[in-house]
matplotlib code that plots the C-alpha trace (Angstrom):
import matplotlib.pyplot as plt

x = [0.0, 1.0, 1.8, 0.8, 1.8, -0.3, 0.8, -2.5, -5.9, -7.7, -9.9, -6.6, -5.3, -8.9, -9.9, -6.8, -6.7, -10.1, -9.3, -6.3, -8.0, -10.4, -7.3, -5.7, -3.3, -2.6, -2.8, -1.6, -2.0, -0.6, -1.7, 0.4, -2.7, -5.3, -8.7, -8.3, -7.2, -9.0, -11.2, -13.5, -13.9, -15.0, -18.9, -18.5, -19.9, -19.0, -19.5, -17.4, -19.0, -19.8, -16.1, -15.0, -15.2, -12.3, -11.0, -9.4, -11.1, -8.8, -10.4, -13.6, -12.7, -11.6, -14.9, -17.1, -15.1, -15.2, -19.5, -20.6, -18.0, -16.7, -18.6, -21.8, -19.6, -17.5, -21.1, -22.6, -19.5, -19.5, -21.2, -23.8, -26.0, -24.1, -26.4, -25.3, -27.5, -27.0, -30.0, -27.1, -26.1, -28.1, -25.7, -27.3, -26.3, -27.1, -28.9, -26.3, -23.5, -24.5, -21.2, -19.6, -23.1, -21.7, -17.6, -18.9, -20.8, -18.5, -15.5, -17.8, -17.7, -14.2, -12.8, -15.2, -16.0, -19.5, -22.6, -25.6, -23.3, -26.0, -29.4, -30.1, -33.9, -36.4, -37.8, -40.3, -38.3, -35.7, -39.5, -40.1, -37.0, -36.5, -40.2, -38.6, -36.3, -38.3, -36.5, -34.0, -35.4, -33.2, -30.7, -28.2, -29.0, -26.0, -27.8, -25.3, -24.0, -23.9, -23.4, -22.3, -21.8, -18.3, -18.2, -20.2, -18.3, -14.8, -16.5, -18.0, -14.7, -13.3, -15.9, -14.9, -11.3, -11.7, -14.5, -11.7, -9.2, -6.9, -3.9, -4.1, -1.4, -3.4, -1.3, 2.2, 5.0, 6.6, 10.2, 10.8, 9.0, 11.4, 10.8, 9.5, 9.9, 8.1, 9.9, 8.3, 9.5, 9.4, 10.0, 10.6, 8.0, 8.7, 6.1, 5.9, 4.8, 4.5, 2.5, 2.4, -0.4, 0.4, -1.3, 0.6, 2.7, 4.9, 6.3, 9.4, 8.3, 6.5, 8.4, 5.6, 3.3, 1.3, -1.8, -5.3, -6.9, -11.0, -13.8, -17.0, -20.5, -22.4, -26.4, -29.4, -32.4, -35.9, -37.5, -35.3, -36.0, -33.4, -32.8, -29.3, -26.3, -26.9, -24.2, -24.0, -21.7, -20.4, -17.0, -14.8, -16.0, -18.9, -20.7, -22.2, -25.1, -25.1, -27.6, -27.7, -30.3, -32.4, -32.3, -28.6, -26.8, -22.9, -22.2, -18.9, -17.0, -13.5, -10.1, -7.3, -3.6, -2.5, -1.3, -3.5, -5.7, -6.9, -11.3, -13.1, -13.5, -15.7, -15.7, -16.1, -18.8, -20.6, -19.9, -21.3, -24.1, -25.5, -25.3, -27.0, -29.9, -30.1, -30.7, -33.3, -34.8, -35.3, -31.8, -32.5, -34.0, -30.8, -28.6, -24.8, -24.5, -20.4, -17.9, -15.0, -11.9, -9.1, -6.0, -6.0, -2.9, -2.2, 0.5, 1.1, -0.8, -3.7, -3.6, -2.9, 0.7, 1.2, 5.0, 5.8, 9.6, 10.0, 8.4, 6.9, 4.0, 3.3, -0.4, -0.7, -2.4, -5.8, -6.6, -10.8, -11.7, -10.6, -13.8, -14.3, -11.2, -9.9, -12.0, -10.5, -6.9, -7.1, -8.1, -5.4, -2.9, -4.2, -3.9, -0.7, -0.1, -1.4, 0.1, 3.2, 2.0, 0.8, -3.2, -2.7, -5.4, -4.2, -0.5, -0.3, -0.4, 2.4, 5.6, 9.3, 11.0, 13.8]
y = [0.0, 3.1, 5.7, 9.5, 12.4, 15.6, 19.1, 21.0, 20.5, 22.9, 22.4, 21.4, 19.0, 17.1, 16.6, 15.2, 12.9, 12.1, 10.7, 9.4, 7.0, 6.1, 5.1, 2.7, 5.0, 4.6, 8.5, 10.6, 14.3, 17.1, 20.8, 23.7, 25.4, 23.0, 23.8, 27.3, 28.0, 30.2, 27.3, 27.7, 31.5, 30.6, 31.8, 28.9, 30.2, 28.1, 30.7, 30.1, 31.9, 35.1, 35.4, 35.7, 39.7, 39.4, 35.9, 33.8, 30.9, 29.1, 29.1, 29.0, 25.6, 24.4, 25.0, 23.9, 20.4, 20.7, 21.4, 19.1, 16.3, 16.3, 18.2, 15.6, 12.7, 14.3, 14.5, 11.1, 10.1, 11.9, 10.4, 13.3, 15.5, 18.5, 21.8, 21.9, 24.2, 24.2, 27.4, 29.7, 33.0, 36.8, 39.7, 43.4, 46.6, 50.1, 52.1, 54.8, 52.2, 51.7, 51.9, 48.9, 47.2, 47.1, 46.7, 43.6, 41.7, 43.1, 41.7, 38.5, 38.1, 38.9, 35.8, 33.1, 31.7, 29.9, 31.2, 31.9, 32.2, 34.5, 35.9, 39.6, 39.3, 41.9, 43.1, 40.5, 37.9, 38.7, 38.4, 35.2, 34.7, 36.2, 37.5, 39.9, 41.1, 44.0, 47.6, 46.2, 46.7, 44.2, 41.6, 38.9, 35.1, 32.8, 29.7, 27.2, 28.4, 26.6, 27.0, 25.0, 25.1, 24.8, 25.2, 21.6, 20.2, 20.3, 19.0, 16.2, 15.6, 15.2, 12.5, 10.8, 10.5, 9.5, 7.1, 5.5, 5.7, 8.3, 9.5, 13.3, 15.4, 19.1, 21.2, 20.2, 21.9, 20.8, 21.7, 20.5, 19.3, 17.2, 14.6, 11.8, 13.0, 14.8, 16.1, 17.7, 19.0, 15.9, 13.1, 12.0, 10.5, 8.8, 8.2, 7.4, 10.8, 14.1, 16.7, 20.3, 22.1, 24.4, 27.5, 30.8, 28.4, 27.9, 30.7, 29.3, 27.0, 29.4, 32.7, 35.2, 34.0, 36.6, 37.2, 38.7, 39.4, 38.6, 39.7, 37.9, 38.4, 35.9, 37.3, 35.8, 37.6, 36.0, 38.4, 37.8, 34.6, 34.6, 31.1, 31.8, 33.8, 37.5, 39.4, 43.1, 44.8, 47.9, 50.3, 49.4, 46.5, 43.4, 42.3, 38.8, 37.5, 33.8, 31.8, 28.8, 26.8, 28.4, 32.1, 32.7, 34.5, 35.1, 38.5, 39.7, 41.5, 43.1, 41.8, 43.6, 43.3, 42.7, 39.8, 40.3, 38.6, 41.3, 41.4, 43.2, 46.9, 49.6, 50.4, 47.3, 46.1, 49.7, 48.7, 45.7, 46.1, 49.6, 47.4, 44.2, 46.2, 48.0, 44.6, 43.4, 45.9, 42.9, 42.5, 45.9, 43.5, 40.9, 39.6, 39.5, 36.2, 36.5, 38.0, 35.8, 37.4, 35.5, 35.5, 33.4, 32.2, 34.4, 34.1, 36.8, 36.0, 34.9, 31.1, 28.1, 26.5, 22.5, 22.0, 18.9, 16.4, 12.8, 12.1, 15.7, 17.6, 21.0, 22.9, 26.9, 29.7, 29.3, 32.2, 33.5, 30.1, 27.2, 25.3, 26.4, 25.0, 22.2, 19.2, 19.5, 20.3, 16.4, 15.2, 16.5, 15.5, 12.2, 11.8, 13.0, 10.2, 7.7, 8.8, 10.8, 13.3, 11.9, 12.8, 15.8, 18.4, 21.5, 21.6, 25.7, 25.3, 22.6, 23.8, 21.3, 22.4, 24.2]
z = [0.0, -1.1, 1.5, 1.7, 4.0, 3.6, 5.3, 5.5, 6.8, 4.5, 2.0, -0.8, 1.9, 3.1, -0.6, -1.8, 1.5, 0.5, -2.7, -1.9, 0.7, -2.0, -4.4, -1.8, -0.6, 4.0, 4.2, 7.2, 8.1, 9.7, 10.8, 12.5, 13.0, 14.2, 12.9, 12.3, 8.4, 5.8, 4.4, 7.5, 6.7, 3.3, 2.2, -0.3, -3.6, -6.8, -9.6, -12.5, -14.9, -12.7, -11.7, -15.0, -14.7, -12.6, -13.0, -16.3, -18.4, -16.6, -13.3, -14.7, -16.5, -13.0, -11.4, -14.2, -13.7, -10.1, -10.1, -12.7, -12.1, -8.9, -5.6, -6.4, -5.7, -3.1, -1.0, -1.6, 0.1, 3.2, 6.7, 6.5, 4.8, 3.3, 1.8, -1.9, -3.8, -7.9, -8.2, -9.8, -9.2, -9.4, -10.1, -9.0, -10.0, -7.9, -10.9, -10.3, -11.9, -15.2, -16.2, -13.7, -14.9, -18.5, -17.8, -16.1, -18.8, -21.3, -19.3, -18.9, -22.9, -23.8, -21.1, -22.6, -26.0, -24.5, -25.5, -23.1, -20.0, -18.5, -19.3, -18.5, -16.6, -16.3, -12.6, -13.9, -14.1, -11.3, -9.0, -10.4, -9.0, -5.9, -5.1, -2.2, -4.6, -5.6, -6.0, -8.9, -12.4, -14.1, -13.5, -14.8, -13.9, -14.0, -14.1, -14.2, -10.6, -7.0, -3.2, -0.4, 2.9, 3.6, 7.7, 7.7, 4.6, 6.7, 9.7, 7.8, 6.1, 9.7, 10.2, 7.3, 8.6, 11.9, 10.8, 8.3, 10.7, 8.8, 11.6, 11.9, 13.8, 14.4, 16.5, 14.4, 14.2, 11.1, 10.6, 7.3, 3.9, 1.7, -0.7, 0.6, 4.5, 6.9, 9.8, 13.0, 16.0, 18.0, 14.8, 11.2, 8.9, 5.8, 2.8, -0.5, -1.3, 0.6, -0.2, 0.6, 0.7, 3.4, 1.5, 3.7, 5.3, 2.1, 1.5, 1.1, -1.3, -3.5, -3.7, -4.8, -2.2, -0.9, 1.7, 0.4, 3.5, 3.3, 6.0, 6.5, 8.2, 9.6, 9.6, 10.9, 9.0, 9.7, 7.5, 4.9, 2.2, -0.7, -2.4, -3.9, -3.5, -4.6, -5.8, -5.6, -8.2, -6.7, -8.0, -4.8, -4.4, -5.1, -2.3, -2.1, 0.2, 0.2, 1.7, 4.2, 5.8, 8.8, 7.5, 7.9, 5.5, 4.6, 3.5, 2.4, -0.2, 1.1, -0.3, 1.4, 0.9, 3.8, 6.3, 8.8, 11.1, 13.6, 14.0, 10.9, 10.8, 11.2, 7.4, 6.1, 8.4, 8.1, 4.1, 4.0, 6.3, 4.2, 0.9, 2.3, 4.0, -0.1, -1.5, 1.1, 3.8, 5.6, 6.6, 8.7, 11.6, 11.0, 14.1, 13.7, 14.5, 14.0, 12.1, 10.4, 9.1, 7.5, 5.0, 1.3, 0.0, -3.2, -6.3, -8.4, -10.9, -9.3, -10.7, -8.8, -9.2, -8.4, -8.1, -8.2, -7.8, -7.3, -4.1, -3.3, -5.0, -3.8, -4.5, -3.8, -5.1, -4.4, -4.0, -3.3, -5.4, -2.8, -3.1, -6.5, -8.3, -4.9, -6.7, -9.9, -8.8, -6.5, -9.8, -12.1, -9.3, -9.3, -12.8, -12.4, -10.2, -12.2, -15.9, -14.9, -16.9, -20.3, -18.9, -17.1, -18.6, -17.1, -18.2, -17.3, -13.9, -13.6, -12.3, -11.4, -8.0, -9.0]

ax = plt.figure().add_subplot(projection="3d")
ax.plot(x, y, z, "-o")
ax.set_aspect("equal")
plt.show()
């Protein structure tokens, strides 16, 4: 049996252990941070047609695999119900922004060769919608679009692993990655292949490795009954609502640069709150229920890298799309694994230690 050691308990790291188990593979874990890591301060939209305003064809073939191909079976493995919600995606403008109304769609256009991405609705349609959407005369619908909630995906994933009887170290040290070894403060582990997906924590590994710090709401809004992530196009920034089960609601928007990890601020919570409450008056009666702020591991270009040597594979970049993009990125690895290369679909993103 082959043997696999895996730095990082996010959402990169859990998938791949997943699948790993699956394919035969004794698989072991290890965390610095325990169970705090930017996965669990996701909102966990999969919009890979929506993003393309600000993100490339390349992540948007990622998440179209990861959606149609890959979440559904991911679930129907997992010891518990997960909410995964494929009602796509509505994109609001403020009336006032007719011009970020138009850069978007025409950005939209000029990344993707599909036809009938979107459709532009009417206030008529958006109601038939959304019914309590009712102040916004027109729309995009992104219908092809999903949600999930990530928060019980990682703590199902946990399930699966202890169930299965994977070894997890949380609370790690590790003081070196090297092919084939995995060495901690205390002791050494060998395997037949390590693999680091340490996101921040490799910044030796990945040189133009940055933090994009992101802040999160958590509202509960009985008076408030959306059935799928709303976003809210804006010229400093796009806020999205996204909901979950019992009348909560995630709402964020900020992307600072910045390597920080203090609580959220004033502005953005003031910022977030004002544009929420414009979409739906209902969120005017809304509870904070928490506030979540957290760093994303970030290249320069904004693309995923997987670096890979005999006996060590390394997966960064993630960026704002972890859940988006992590399904397909275990399965090119593992074709990887399995055809040293002649399969691999994404050959862009591939990069040899150096």
């Amino acid at each position: 049996m082959m043997q696999a050691g895996i730095v990082g308990m996010g959402i990169m790291g859990r998938l791949l252990a997943l699948a790993l188990h699956n394919a035969g593979w004794k698989v072991t874990l290890f965390d610095q941070a325990g169970t705090s890591n930017c996965s669990l301060a996701a909102a966990g939209l999969l919009t890979p047609f929506s993003e393309l305003d600000r993100a490339t064809a390349l992540i948007s073939s990622l998440g179209q695999e990861s959606i149609s191909m890959n979440w559904p079976r991911i679930i129907e493995q997992l010891p518990e119900s997960i909410y995964f919600q494929r009602s796509g995606t509505i994109v609001l403008c403020h009336p006032r922004d007719q011009a970020e109304w138009q850069m978007f769609s025409q950005r939209i256009a000029n990344q993707s060769t599909q036809q009938a991405l979107f459709k532009q609705l009417t206030q008529l349609d958006l109601n038939q919608l959304e019914p309590e959407i009712t102040q916004f005369e027109k729309a995009y619908y992104f219908s092809n679009e999903a949600h999930i909630d990530c928060q019980a995906l990682m703590s199902a994933l946990q399930k699966y692993f202890n169930i299965n009887r994977l070894t997890c170290y949380v609370n790690t040290k590790i003081t070196s990655i090297a092919p084939q070894l995995i060495t901690t403060k205390t002791s050494t582990h060998p395997f037949d292949m390590v693999f680091d997906c340490r996101g921040l924590g490799a910044y030796s590994t990945f040189s133009n490795l940055r933090a994009l710090r992101g802040e999160l709401l958590w509202l509960h809004a009985p008076e408030v009954q959306l059935k799928r992530p709303i976003r809210f196009l804006h010229p400093r920034y796009s806020l999205y609502i996204v909901p979950r089960p019992g009348n909560i609601y995630l709402v964020g928007a900020s992307e600072i640069e910045a390597h920080d990890y203090s609580p959220i601020s004033v502005r953005t919570t003031l910022e977030l709150l004002t544009a929420a409450y414009y979409v739906h008056a209902g969120f005017s009666e809304a509870r904070i229920i928490k506030t979540v702020t957290h760093c994303r591991p970030t290249l320069s270009n904004h693309l995923p890298c997987i670096k890979f040597t005999e006996g060590l594979i390394a997966v960064n970049g993630l960026y704002r799309h972890g859940y988006l993009i992590a399904p397909a990125l275990v399965e090119e690895i593992l074709r990887r694994l399995h055809s040293h290369h002649r399969f691999i679909r994404y050959p862009e993103i591939w990069e040899c230690y150096r």
